[in-house]
C-alpha positions, 0 to 999 in steps of 0.5 A: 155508328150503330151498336148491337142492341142490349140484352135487357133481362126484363124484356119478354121475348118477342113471338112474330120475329119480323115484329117490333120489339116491345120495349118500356120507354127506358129500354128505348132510351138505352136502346136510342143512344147506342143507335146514336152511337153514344157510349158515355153518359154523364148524371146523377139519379133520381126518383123521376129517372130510376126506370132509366137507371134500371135499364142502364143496369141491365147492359153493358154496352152504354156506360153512366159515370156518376158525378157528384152535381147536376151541373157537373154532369152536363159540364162533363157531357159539353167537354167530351163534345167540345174536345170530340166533336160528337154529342155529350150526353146528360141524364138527370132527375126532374126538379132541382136536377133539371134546374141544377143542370140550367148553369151547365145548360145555358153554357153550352147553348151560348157557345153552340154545344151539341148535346142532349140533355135527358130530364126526367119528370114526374107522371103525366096525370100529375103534371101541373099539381104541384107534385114533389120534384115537379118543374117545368122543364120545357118552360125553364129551359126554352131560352137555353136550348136549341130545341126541348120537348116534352114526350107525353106518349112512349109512342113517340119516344123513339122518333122524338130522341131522334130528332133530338140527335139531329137537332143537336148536331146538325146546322148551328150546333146546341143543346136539346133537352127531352123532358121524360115524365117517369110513367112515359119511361114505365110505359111499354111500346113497339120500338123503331128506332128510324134510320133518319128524320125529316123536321118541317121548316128545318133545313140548314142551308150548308153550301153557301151561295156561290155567287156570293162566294166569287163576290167574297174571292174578288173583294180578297183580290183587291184587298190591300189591308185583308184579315181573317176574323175567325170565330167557334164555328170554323171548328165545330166545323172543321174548318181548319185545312181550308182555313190555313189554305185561305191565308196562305192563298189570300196572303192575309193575317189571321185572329181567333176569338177565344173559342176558335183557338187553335184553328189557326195554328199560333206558330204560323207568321199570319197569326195575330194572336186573339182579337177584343177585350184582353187581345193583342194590339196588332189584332185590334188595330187590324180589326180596325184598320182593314179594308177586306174583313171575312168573319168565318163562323164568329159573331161579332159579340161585344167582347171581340169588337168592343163599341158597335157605334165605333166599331162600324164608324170605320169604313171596310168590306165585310164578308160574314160566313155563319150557318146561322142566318140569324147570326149575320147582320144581328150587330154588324151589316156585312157586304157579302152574307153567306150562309153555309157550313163554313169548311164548305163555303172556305173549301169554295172560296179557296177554289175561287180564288185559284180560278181567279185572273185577278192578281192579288193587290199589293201587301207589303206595306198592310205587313210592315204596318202589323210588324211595327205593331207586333213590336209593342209587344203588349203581352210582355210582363215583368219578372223578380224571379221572386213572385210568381207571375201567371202569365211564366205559368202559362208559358212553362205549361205549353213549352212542358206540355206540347201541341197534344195535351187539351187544356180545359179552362174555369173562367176569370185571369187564368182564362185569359192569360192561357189564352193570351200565353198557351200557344195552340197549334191544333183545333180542339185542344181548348176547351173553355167557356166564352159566351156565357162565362160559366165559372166551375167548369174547368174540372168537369170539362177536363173529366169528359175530355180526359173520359175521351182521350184517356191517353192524352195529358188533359190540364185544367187552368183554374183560379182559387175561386172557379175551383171551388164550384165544382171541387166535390168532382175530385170525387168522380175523378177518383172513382173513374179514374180520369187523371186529370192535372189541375193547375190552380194560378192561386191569386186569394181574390176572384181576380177578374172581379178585382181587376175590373174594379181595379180600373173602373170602380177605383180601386175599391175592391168589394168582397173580391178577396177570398179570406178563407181558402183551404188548404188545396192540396191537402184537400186534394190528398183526402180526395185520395189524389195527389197535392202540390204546393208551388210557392216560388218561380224556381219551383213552377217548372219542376212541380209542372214536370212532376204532375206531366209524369204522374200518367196514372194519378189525378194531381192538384197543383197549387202555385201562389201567383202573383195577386197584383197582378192585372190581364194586360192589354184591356178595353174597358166596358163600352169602349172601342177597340181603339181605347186599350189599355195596355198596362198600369194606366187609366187612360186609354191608348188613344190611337187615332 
């Protein structure tokens, strides 16, 4: 919403009132990001930013919270628009604060992020001299990005930040880089910030054709064998009333992908957990042994449906809904394409299949085939009450924290056992990296959420080994007084690293262990936080208690789990679906 416009102290007074304002480029950017209604910004400064600093300090109305590292920055602005929906926003220097802020970048770009990512850069007339700080913005990040550009005018610096916005949040979702060299930022100009704007050639379609949307409600009639593939788009849509609706209509079981966890609530019967390389058995063997497949903003990536080859070999209708007409057929041909917004095109399919006079096919023997998979119970573990197991953890952590705590999650074992153990309810409340797999930002994700929702617990699931990326933010936490909890599931190994050459390179475990960890909660104290050792399973469930009830202090829990222990089920590189593993074994399941 829009903000009433600042009172910069530098800016002269205006004589015509019915004129423009005459701002410097950095005024207009302050000036922009209120019109967006942006009230966060995350970053750390530089010689090519400093005029945008000095703007930011004279105003009230936009806050900056320094972080400790670039990449840190746009960590944090991707958790705040991953937990609220809205634009995260970045500001960092030119040179190593632009390629410090790649990592963080990419990561929201591979996972559909909306964000704009404010860079400076050196002055114009020294672009491409080699100057000190200088990099190519533009050309680095092209791969990473949604869309960049480089403001040469401060002329065209309002219209262009508004185009940003838009790009940013509207059709597929992702991060958008403004490259602002520092005379463009000195440089003064008549400022309108416009209401809306249209870009040639950029029209995302949203509604979903409706001929193929009656195509997709009679091929769920018919379906004997029907599932629900649901992938980050359904909630970057907001998807999840339509959803819920969908598979209580089309009586048809449902799997998440990691990004989509919560859209369909863990607690409802329908659900079969999450599909691909560590899901579970029932929603890999109904991922290939369905008749009627809808995926809904998920993209068949290789994590979810393993081997290509094998996963097409198996005869089935596919309905693909993505607002990414470039998503649908990229590895997998569907019957029925649609592309649109995935609440809209899921709100007209429900319509469809209400209207319908076809009763719905016969599932009784689709649902004794998935309870009779259900009964392999393939997340069960083994307990001593002795060594602690992650996944008891995990399980402690969502009985003691509840539907309405934010879990933020680093990357590796922790990940998946949170995923595979923490039993979401609601949309929104993991945040995690899935396409990219971005190590490190587990703390910074949790500092925009808990910026965010200051009311809320927001936990952040970390390893001995993610942690470390980004541990210099226990700093920020303590200067902005985001008390986050930390749980660190405390292995001595990059654990993911050590599982895969566990089973694929024969148990030889290269530079996987961790020899020299510090002594996390008394590096947590010198932060000024408060550090806790958990040594033994009858202390998990007190220390958990412990930091859920410190509301006011950021708390680092460090439990020594188990080192042996491995992600169960699996499917190893390059095999199908059907090849789990679904314990100590090195040979796969073999199904069929």
């Amino acid at each position: 919403m829009n903000m009433p416009a600042p009172e910069f102290r530098n800016t002269p007074a205006t004589p015509n009132a019915n004129a423009p304002r005459v701002l410097r480029g950095a005024e207009m950017i302050v000036e922009a990001l209120l019109a967006e209604g942006v009230r966060t910004v995350w970053g750390y400064p530089g010689g090519a930013v400093l005029p945008i600093y000095d703007a930011i300090a004279g105003q009230s109305a936009l806050q900056h919270l320094l972080v400790r590292h670039e990449q840190a920055a746009v960590h944090a602005a991707d958790g705040y628009a991953r937990a609220t929906g809205e634009v995260g926003v970045a500001l960092v220097t030119s040179g190593p604060g632009v390629t410090n802020a790649v990592t963080g970048i990419a990561t929201a770009y591979f996972d559909s992020i909306p964000m704009v990512v404010l860079s400076g850069n050196v002055p114009t007339s020294m672009i491409g001299e080699d100057a000190f700080q200088e990099c190519d913005a533009v050309g680095i990040t092209r791969p990473i990005v949604k869309h960049n550009f480089l403001v040469a005018d401060v002329g065209s610096l309002a219209v262009t930040l508004k185009k940003a916005f838009h790009l940013a949040r509207t059709g597929r979702p992702g991060p958008v880089l403004v490259d602002i060299p520092k005379d463009v930022a000195l440089a003064s100009a008549p400022f309108h910030y416009p209401d809306k704007v249209e870009i040639r050639s950029y029209r995302p379609a949203v509604e979903g054709h409706d001929g193929q949307i009656r195509h997709a409600a009679q091929l769920l009639r018919e379906a004997r064998r029907p599932y629900l593939y649901v992938g980050g788009g359904a909630v970057t849509a907001g998807a999840t009333v339509a959803l819920r609706e969908l598979a209580a209509l089309a009586d048809a079981p449902v799997t998440t992908t990691l990004m989509a966890l919560g859209a369909f609530s863990a607690a409802d019967p329908r659900y079969l957990g999450m599909p691909g390389m560590h899901g579970t058995y029932e929603a890999n063997r109904a991922m290939q042994e369905c008749d009627v497949l809808v995926a809904i903003g998920a993209r068949f990536d290789d994590r979810v449906i393993g081997n290509v080859a094998d996963f097409c070999a198996t005869p089935r209708q596919i309905v693909h809904i993505d607002i990414d007409p470039a998503s649908i057929g990229k590895r997998v041909r569907p019957t029925v394409p649609i592309v649109g917004d995935a609440r809209l095109v899921l709100e007209k399919l429900v319509a469809a299949l209400r209207e319908g006079r076809t009763p719905l096919a016969d599932r009784a023997d689709w649902w004794q085939r998935i309870d009779s998979w259900r009964a392999r119970r393939c997340l069960a573990y083994v307990r001593d009450g002795q060594c602690i197991k992650p996944q008891y953890v995990i399980e402690t952590l969502s009985r003691l924290a509840g539907g309405n705590a934010i879990i933020c999650s680093d990357v590796g074992q922790h990940q998946m056992w949170a995923a595979q153990h923490y039993r979401f309810t609601e949309p929104r409340r993991w945040i995690n990296s899935g396409g990219l797999g971005t190590m490190g930002v587990g703390l910074p994700y949790a500092m925009g959420v808990k910026h965010a929702f200051p009311e809320r617990d927001v936990i952040a699931i970390t390893g001995d080994g993610s942690i470390q990326m980004c541990i210099q933010e226990l700093s920020t936490c303590k200067q902005y007084d985001l008390p986050v909890k930390i749980v660190s599931l405390n292995n001595g190994y990059l654990g993911m690293v050590r599982q895969l050459q566990h089973v694929e390179y024969e148990r030889r475990y290269s530079q996987s262990y961790m020899e020299a960890l510090p002594d996390f909660p008394a590096l947590a104290r010198a932060y000024g936080h408060i550090g806790l050792s958990v040594d033994t399973e009858a202390d998990v469930e007190p220390a958990l208690r412990e930091a859920l009830a410190q509301k006011t202090r950021t708390v680092f829990l460090d439990i020594h789990v188990d080192g042996s222990e491995n992600v169960w089920p699996m499917i190893p590189g390059g095999r199908g679906l059907d090849e789990m593993l679904l314990g100590e074994s090195t040979s796969t399941d073999g199904w069929r």
